[in-house]
LUMPAFI-58260 format. One record per residue (C-alpha): x, y, z; residue number from 1; residue in three letters. Coordinates in nm, 3 decimals. Layout:
N
SITE, X, Y, Z, NUM, Ala
...
//
This chain:
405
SITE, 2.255, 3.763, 0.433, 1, Unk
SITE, 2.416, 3.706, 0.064, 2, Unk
SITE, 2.600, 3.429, -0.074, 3, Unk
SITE, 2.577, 3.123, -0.280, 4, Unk
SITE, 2.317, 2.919, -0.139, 5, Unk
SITE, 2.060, 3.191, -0.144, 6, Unk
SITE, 2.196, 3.424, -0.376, 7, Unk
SITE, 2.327, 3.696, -0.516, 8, Unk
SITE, 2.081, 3.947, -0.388, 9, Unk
SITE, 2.103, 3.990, 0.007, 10, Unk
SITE, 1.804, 3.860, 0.156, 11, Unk
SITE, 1.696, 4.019, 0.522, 12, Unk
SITE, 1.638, 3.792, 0.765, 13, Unk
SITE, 1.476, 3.911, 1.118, 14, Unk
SITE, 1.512, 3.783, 1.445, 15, Unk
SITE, 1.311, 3.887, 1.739, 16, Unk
SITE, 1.256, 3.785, 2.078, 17, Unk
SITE, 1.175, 3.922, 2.444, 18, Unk
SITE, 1.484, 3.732, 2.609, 19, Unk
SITE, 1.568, 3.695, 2.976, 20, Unk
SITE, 1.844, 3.483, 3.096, 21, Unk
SITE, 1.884, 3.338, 3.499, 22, Unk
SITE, 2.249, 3.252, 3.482, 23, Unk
SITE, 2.216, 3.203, 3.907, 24, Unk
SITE, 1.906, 2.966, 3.835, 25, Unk
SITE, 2.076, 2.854, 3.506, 26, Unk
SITE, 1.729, 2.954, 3.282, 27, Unk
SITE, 1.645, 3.125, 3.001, 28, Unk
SITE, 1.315, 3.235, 2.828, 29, Unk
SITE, 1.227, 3.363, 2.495, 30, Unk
SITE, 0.896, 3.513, 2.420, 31, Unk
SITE, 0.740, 3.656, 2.116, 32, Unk
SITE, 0.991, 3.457, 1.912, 33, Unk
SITE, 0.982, 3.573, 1.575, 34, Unk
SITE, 1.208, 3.436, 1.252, 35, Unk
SITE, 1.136, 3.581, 0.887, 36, Unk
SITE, 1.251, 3.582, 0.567, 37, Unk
SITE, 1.346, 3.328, 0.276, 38, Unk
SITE, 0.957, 3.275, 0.297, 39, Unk
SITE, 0.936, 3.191, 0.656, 40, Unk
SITE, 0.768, 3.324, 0.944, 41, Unk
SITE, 0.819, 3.170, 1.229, 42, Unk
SITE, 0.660, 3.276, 1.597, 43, Unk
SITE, 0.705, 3.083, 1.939, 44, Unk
SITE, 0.802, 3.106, 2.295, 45, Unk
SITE, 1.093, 2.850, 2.419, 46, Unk
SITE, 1.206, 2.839, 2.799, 47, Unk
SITE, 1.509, 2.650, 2.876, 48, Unk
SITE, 1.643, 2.527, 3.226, 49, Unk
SITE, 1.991, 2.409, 3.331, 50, Unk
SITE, 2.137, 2.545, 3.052, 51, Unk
SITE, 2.515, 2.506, 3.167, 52, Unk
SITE, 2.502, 2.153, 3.180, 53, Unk
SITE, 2.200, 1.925, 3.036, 54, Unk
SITE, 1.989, 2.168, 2.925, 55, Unk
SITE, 1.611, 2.092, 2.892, 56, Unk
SITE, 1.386, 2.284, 2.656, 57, Unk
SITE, 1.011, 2.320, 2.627, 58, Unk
SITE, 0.793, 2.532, 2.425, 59, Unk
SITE, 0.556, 2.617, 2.135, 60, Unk
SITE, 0.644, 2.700, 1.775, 61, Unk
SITE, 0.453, 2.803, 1.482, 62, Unk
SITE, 0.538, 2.803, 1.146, 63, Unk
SITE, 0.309, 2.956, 0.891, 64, Unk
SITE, 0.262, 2.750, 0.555, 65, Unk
SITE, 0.552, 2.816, 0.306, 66, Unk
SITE, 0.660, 2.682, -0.042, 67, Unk
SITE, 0.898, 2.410, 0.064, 68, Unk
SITE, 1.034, 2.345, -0.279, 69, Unk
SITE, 1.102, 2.701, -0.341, 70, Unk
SITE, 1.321, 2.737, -0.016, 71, Unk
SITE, 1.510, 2.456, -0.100, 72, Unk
SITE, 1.576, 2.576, -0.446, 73, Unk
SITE, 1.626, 2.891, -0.295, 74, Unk
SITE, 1.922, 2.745, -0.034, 75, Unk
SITE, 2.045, 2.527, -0.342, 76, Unk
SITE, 1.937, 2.197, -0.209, 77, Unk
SITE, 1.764, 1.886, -0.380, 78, Unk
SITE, 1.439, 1.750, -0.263, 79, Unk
SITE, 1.346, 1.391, -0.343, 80, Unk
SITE, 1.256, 1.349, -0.713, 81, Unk
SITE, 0.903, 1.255, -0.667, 82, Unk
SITE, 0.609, 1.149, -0.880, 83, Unk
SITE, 0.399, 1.440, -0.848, 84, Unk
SITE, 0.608, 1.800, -0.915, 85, Unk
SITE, 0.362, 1.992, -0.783, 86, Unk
SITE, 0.420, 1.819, -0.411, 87, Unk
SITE, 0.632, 2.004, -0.144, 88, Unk
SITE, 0.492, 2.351, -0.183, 89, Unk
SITE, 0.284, 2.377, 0.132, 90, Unk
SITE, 0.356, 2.301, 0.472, 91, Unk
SITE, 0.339, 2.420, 0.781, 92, Unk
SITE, 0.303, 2.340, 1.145, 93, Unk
SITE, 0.188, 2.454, 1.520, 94, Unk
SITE, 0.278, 2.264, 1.801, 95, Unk
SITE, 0.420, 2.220, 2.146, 96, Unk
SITE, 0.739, 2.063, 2.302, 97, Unk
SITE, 1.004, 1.922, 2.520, 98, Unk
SITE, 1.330, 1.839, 2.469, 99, Unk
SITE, 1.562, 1.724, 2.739, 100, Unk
SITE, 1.904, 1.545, 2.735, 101, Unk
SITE, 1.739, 1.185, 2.666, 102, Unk
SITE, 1.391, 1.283, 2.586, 103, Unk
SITE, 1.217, 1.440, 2.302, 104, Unk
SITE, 0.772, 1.527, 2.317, 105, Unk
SITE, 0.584, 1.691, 2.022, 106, Unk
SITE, 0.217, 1.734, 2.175, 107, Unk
SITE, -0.080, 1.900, 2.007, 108, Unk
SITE, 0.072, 1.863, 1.649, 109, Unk
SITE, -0.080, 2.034, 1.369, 110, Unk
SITE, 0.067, 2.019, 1.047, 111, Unk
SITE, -0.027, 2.097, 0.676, 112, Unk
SITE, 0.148, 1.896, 0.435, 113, Unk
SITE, 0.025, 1.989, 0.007, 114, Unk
SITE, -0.385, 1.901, 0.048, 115, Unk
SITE, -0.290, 1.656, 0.402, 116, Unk
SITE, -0.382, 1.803, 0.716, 117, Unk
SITE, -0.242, 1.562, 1.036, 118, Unk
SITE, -0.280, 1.600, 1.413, 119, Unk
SITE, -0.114, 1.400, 1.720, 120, Unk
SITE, 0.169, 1.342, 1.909, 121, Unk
SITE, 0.515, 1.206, 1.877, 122, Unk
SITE, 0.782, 1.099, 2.165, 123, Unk
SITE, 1.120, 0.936, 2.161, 124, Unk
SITE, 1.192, 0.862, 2.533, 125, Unk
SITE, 1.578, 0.717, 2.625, 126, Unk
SITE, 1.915, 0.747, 2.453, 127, Unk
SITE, 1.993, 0.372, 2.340, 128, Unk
SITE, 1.682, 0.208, 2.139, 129, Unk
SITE, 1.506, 0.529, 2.284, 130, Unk
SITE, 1.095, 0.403, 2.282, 131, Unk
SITE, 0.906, 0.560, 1.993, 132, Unk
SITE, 0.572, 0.627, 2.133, 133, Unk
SITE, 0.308, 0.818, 1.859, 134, Unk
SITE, -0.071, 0.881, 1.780, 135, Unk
SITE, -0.139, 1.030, 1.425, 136, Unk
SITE, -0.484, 1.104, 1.255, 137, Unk
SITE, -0.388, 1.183, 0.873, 138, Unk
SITE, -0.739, 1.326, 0.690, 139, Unk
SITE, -0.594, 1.241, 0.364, 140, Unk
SITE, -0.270, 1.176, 0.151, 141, Unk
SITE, -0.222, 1.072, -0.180, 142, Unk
SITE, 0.109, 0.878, -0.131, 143, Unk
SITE, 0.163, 0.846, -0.494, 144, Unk
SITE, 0.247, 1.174, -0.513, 145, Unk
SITE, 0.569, 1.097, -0.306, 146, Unk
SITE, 0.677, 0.856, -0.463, 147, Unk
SITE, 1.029, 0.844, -0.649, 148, Unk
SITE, 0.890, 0.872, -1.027, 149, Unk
SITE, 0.903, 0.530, -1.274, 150, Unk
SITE, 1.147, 0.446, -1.452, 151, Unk
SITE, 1.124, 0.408, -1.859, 152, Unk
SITE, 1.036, 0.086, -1.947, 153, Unk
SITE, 1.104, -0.077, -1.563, 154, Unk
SITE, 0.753, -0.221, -1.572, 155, Unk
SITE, 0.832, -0.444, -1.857, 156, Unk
SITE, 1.145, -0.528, -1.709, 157, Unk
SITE, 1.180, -0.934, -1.636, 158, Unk
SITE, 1.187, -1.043, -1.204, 159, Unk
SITE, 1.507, -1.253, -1.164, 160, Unk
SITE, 1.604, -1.276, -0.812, 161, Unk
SITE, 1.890, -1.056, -0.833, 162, Unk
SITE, 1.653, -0.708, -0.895, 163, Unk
SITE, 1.357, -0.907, -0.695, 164, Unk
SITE, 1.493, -0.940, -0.371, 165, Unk
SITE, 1.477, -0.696, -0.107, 166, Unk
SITE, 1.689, -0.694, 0.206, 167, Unk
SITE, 1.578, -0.691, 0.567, 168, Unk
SITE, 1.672, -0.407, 0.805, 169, Unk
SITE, 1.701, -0.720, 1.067, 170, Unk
SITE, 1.955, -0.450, 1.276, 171, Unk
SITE, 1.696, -0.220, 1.296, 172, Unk
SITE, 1.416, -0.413, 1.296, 173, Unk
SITE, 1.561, -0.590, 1.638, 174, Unk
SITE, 1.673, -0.236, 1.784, 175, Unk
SITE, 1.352, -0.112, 1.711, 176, Unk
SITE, 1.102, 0.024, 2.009, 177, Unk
SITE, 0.800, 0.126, 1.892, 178, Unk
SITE, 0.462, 0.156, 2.012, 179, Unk
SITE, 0.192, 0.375, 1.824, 180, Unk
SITE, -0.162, 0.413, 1.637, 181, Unk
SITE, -0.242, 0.570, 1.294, 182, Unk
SITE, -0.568, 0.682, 1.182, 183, Unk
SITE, -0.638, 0.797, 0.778, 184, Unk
SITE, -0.959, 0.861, 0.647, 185, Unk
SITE, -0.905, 0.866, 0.269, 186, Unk
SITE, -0.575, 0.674, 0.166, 187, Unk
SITE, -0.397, 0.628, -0.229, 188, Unk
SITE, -0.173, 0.405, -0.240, 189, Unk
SITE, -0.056, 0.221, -0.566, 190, Unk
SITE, -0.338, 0.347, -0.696, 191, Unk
SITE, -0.583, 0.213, -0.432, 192, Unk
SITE, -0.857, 0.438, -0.279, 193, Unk
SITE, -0.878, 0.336, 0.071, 194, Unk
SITE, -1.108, 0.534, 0.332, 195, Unk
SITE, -1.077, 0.474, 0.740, 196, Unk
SITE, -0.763, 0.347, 0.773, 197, Unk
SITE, -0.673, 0.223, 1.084, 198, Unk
SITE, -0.329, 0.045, 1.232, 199, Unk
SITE, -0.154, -0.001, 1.549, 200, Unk
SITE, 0.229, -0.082, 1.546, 201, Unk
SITE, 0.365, -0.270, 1.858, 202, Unk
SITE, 0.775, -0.380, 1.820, 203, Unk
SITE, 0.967, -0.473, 2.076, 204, Unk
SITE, 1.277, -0.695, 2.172, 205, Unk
SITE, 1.262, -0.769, 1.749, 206, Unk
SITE, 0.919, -0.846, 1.772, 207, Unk
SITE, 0.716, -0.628, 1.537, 208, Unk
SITE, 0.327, -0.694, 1.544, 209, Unk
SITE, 0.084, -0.464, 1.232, 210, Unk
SITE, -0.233, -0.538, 1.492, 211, Unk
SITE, -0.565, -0.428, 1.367, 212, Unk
SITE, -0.483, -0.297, 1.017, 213, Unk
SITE, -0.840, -0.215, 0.912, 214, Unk
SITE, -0.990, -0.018, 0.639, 215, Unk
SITE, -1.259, 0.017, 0.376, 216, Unk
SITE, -1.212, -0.047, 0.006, 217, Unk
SITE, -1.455, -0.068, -0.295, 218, Unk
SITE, -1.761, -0.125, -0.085, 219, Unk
SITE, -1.549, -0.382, 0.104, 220, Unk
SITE, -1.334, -0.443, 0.363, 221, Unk
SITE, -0.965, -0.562, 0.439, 222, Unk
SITE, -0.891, -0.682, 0.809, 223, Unk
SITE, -0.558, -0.837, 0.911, 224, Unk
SITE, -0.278, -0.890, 1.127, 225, Unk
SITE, 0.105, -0.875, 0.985, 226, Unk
SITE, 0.384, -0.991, 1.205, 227, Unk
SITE, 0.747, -1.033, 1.220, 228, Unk
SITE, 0.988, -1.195, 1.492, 229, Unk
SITE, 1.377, -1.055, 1.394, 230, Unk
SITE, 1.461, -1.231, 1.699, 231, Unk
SITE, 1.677, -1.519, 1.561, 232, Unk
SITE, 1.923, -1.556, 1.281, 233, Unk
SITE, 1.620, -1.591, 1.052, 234, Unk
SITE, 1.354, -1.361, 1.030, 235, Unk
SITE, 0.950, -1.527, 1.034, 236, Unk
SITE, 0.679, -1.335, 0.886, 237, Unk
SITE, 0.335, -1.394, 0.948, 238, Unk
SITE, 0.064, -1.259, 0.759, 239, Unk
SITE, -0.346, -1.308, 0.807, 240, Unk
SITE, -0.558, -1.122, 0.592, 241, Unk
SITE, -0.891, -1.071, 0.496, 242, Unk
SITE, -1.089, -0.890, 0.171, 243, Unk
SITE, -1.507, -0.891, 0.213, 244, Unk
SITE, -1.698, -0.772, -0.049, 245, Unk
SITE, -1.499, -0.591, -0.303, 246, Unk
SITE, -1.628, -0.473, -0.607, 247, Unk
SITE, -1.339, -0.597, -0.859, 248, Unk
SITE, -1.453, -0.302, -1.146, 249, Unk
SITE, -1.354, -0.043, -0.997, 250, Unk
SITE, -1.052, -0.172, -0.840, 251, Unk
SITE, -0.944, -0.273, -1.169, 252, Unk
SITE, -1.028, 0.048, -1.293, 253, Unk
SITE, -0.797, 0.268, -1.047, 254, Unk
SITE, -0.492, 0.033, -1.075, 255, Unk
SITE, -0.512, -0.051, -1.433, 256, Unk
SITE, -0.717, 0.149, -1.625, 257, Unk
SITE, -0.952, -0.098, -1.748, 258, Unk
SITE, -1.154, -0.359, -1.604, 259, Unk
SITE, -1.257, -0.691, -1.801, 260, Unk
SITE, -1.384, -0.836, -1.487, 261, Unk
SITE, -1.663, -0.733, -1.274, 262, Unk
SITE, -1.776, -0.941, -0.973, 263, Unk
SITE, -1.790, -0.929, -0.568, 264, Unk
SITE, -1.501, -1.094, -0.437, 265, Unk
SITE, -1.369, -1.254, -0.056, 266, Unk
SITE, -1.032, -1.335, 0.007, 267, Unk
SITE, -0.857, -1.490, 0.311, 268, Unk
SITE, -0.518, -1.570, 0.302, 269, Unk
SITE, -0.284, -1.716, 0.610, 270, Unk
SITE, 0.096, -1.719, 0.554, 271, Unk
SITE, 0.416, -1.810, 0.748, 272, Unk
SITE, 0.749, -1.725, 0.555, 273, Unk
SITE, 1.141, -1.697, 0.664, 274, Unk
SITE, 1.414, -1.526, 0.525, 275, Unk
SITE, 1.649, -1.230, 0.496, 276, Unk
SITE, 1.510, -1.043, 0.202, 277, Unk
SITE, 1.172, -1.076, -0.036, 278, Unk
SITE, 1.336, -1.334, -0.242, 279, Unk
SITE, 1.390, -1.599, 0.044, 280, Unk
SITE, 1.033, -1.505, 0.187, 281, Unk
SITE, 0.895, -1.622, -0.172, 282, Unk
SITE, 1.073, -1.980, -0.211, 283, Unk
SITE, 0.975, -1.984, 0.196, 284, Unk
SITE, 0.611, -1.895, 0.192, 285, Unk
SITE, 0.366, -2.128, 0.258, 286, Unk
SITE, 0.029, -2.171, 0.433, 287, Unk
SITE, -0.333, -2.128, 0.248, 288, Unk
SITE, -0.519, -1.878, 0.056, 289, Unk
SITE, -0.945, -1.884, -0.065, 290, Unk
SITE, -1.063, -1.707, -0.317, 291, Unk
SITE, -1.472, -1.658, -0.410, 292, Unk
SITE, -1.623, -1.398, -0.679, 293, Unk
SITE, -1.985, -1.394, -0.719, 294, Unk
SITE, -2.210, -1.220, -0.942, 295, Unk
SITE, -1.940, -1.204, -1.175, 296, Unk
SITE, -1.938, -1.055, -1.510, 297, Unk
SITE, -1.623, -1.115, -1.769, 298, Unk
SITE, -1.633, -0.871, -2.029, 299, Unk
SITE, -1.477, -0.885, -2.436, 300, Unk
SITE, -1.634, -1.238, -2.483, 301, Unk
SITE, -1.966, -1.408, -2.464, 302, Unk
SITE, -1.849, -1.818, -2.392, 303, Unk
SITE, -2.199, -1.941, -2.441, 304, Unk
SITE, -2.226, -1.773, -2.752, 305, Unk
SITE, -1.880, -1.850, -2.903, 306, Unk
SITE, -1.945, -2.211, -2.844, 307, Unk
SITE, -2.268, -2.242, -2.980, 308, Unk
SITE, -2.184, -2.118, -3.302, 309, Unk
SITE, -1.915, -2.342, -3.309, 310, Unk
SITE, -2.157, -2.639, -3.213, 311, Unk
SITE, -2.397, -2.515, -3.540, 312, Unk
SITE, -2.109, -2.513, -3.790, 313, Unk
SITE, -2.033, -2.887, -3.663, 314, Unk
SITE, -2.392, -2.971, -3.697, 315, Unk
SITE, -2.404, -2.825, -4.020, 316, Unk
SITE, -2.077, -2.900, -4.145, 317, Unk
SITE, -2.064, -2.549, -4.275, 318, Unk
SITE, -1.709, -2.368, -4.137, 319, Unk
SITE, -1.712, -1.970, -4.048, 320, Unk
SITE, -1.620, -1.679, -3.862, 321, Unk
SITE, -1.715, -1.673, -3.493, 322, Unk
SITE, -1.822, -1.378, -3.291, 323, Unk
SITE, -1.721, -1.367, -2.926, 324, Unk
SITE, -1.803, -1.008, -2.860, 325, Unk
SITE, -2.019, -0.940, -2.584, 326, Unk
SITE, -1.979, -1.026, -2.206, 327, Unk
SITE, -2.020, -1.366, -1.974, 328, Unk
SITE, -2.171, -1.352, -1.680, 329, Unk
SITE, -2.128, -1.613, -1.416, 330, Unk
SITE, -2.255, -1.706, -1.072, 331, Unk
SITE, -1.968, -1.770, -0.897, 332, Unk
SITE, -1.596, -1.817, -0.883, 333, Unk
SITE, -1.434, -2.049, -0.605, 334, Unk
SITE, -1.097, -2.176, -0.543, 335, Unk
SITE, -0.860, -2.294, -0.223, 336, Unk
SITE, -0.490, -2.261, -0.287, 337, Unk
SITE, -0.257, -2.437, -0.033, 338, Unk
SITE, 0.097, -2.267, -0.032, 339, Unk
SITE, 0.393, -2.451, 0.001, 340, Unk
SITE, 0.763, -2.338, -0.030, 341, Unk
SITE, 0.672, -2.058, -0.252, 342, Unk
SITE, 0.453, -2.293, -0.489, 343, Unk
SITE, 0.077, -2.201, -0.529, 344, Unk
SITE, -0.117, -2.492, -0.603, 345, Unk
SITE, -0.475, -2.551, -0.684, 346, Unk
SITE, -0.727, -2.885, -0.691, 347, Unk
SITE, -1.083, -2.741, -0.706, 348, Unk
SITE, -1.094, -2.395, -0.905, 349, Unk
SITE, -1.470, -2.417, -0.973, 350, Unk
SITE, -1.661, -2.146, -1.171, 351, Unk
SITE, -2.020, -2.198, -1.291, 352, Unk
SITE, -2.210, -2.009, -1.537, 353, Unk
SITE, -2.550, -2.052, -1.734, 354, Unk
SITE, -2.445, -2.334, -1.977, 355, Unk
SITE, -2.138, -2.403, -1.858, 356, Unk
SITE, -1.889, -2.462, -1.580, 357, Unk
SITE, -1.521, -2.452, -1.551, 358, Unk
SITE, -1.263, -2.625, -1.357, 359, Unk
SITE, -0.946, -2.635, -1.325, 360, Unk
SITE, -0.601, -2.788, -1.127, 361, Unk
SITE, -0.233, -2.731, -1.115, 362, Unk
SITE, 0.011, -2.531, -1.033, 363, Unk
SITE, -0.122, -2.173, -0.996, 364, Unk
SITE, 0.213, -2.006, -0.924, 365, Unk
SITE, 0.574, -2.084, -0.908, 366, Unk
SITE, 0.656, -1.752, -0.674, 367, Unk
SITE, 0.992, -1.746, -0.749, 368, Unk
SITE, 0.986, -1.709, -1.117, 369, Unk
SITE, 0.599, -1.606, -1.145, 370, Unk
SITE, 0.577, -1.903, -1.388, 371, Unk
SITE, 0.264, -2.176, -1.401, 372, Unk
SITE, 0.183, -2.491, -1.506, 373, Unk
SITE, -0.222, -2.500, -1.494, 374, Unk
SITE, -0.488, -2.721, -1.629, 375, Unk
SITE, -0.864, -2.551, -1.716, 376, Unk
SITE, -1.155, -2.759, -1.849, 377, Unk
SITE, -1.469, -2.627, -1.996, 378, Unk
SITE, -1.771, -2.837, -1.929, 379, Unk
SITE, -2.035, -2.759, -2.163, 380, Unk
SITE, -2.414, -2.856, -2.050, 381, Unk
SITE, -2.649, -3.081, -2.287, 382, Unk
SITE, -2.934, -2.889, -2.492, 383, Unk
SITE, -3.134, -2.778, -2.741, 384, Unk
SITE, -3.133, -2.562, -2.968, 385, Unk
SITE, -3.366, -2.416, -3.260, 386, Unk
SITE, -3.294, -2.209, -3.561, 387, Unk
SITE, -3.551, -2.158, -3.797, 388, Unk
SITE, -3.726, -2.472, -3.880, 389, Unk
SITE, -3.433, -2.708, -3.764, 390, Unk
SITE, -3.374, -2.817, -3.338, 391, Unk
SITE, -3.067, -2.918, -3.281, 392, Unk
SITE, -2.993, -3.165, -2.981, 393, Unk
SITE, -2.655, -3.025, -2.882, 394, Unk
SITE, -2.438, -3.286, -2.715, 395, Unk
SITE, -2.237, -3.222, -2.395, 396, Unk
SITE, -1.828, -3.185, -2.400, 397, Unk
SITE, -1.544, -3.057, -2.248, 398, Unk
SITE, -1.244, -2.848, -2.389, 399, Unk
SITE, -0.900, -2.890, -2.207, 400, Unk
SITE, -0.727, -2.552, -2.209, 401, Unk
SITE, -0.358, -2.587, -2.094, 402, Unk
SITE, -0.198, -2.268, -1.949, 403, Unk
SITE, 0.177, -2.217, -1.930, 404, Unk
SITE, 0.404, -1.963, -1.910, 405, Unk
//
């Protein structure tokens, strides 16, 4: 072959195959299918019955690993821009099939996709809202990788509604026929390591159920249920979800590249929102969330310190520079945080620390425009306090720190 999409050099392409065709018993068999060339080699065996009128296929193919990008640059077709160039130049597959007029089975999958290796089975059975049946076990996949690159500057750019919200594919979501299981053992995902993945994905009659989602995360866990009914003219979602144990450092670490806070932290959260897109969900959510860190540790400045220096100058009515380098540690962290119509409030944030405590009340989060109105009071314990020959009886205060924004 020769031509413009694979260029100006003829490229041979071969095509065996041990064919017999039954044109009384309307079948047909091909073994020791072969295909190759444009960096493809292809091997299989296909039998085919009523072939005149609705034929049905079954069969085996196997396609050895090949540079996908370089095919497709090759034919002089675009791949998705992804985030990772390097993606797209291995795969390959083995499996077995059947293909009828309404029905379509992939059995004993095995495919090779970059560093991912994946196994299972895949069937669509029926012509209208045909019922998507599947079982997948993924070793690994960075999905990063595949994602459509940044871009410049759209971190920094400001959430308005208009380039917030997100529209529901309620069509599709009530057509949808699903059921199926996914298994991953080591998962990326916005920069999240997650190992033993595990989800089943029931939808029906525009009733979509996430039921387990498990997996393991920074010697924690995350357990939870996600739900959504596209039966009516408004779409509910329900979401229950749980974090145990977490190590916040390196969390912190993988998605921003730093960590300032180090601590063990639990979770729960239990939400019911309605809507058509991400935007309604937001001024729609409500239910309750907890939050606890213990053992914490928050690094770039030592509280205890900072304020006792402060407390000497008073004393001694001598005015300086204060050093809050160093780290705080603190015992624990708690806080409940009722949701209501996309507000976040909070009564009882409560963190206590050697010296001090901290408390705070307000609003936590406006969802809509991620703004806050929030109200933080440092409670400083009575004590003593020598330096050289002078004690100092330190009185107990609190500072108000208002947060808005």
């Amino acid at each position: 072959v020769v031509g413009k999409q694979v260029g100006e050099k003829p490229v041979a392409i071969s095509l065996k195959a041990d064919t017999n065709v039954n044109l009384e018993k309307q079948t047909m068999s091909m073994a020791g299918l072969s295909i190759k060339g444009l960096g493809l080699d292809v091997s299989g065996n296909i039998k085919a019955t009523n072939i005149d009128l609705e034929p049905a296929y079954s069969g085996q193919l196997n396609v050895v690993p090949f540079n996908l990008r370089a095919l497709m640059k090759k034919l002089g077709q675009d791949l998705p821009e992804t985030a990772d160039k390097k993606v797209f130049r291995k795969l390959g597959f083995e499996t077995q099939f059947v293909k009828s007029s309404s029905n379509f089975e992939v059995k004993n999958l095995n495919m090779i996709l970059d560093q991912t290796s994946l196994s299972g089975e895949f069937s669509m059975l029926g012509l209208e809202n045909p019922a998507i049946k599947f079982i997948l076990d993924i070793d690994r996949i960075n999905v990063d990788q595949y994602l459509s690159p940044s871009e410049e500057g759209e971190d920094n750019r400001p959430i308005t509604p208009e380039t917030a919200a997100t529209k529901l594919p309620i069509r599709i979501l009530q057509a949808l026929n699903v059921d199926g299981s996914l298994a991953i053992g080591k998962l990326t995902l916005s920069k999240v390591k997650l190992t033993n993945v595990n989800l089943k994905l029931k939808g029906k009659d525009g009733k979509i159920v996430l039921a387990p989602v498990a997996a393991n995360l920074y010697q924690g866990s995350y357990s939870g249920k996600i739900s959504i009914n596209a039966n009516g003219k408004i779409p509910k979602l329900v979401v229950n979800s749980a974090i145990k144990g977490v190590q916040i450092e390196p969390l912190l670490m993988d998605t921003t590249g730093s960590a300032d806070l180090v601590g063990r932290s639990d979770i729960s959260i239990a939400v019911v929102a309605r809507g058509k897109n991400t935007d309604t969900f937001k001024q729609t959510l409500s239910g309750q969330a907890e939050l606890k860190v213990s053992n914490g540790i928050l690094r770039g400045v030592d509280v205890p310190s900072a304020l006792e220096q402060v407390e000497l100058m008073i004393e001694n009515e001598r005015f300086g520079k204060v050093n809050i380098e160093g780290d705080t540690p603190f015992d624990s962290l708690t806080a409940t945080l009722p949701i209501n119509a996309g507000i976040v409030n909070n009564q009882d944030l409560l963190l206590t620390a050697p010296g001090f405590k901290v408390t705070g009340k307000g609003v936590f989060a406006r969802l809509v425009d991620m703004s806050w109105k929030y109200d933080l009071k440092v409670a400083v314990d009575e004590r003593s306090l020598s330096q050289g020959e002078k004690t100092y009886n330190l009185s107990d205060y609190t500072i108000p720190i208002k947060c808005r924004g």
